[in-house]
Steps between C-alpha positions, in 0.01 A plus 500: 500500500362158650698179311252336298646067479367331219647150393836515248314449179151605607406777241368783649340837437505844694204725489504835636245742656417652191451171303297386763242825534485468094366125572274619745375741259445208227332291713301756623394562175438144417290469771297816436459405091337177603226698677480262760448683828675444872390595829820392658815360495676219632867448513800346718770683687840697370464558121183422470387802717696711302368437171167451689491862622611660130247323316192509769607952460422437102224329501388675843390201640530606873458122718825330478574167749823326525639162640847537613620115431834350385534161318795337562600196248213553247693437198692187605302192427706284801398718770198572676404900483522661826234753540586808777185718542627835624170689479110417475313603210209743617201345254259781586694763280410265209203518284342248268745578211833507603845546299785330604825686449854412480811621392641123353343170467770275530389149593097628602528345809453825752231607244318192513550426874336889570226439216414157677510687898322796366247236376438318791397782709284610221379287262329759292834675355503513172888565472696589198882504497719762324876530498797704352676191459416181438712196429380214272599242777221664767255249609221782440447688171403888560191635303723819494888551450735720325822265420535165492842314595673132492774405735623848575554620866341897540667671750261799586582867655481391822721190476793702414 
């Protein structure tokens, strides 16, 4: 079992796989109520892949393209965010309506900083962002999500 550190106080909450495929599922269905269609998804590396893959298999959407970025500092106003590319997005998997998929929205920042790439290679994305997760401090609102948190820290299957 990996050691997950979270600040003494910080509130946190532990989700496991089977919470997390039942989210999938839920936003899944969220997204396929809305009868909006998707050609594609978009979505950034680790968790994102993860829930990525599950829900592209429900709603058999078949083109999936991923950034693989990290963020450091993105939630502390006093310091600059350091962005560390680690892999390219491919833009010719995507289509003109494009979900973007991730597992948390925290602060928005990775979302918004893939939305605004993905948009500068190709203006005419029309991209829509979806997550399991989704914390009332993000800088981005989802059109689709399946819980809504405050302050609390989610530690995820693969962070423990």
């Amino acid at each position: 079992m990996k050691k997950v550190n979270v600040a003494p106080g910080q509130k946190f909450l532990v989700i496991n796989w089977l919470e997390l495929h039942k989210g999938c599922e839920l936003l899944a269905s969220y997204i396929r109520e809305s009868g909006k269609l998707y050609d594609s998804i978009l979505t950034a590396n680790r968790g994102g892949l993860i829930v990525a893959g599950i829900v592209a298999n429900i709603l058999d959407i078949r083109k999936i393209a991923y950034m693989g970025i990290s963020i450091l500092n993105d939630d502390d106003p006093i310091k600059t965010p350091f962005v560390t590319i680690h892999s390219q997005l491919n833009p010719a998997t995507l289509t003109e309506n494009v979900l973007f998929v991730s597992d948390f929205l925290r602060t928005g920042n990775t979302v918004l900083y893939v939305c605004n790439h993905t948009k500068s290679l190709n203006p005419s994305i029309q991209i829509d962002v979806s997550a399991i997760y989704y914390s009332r401090n993000s800088a981005i609102e989802p059109v689709y999500y399946v819980t809504q948190f405050q302050d609390e820290w989610l530690i995820l299957p693969w962070d423990s």
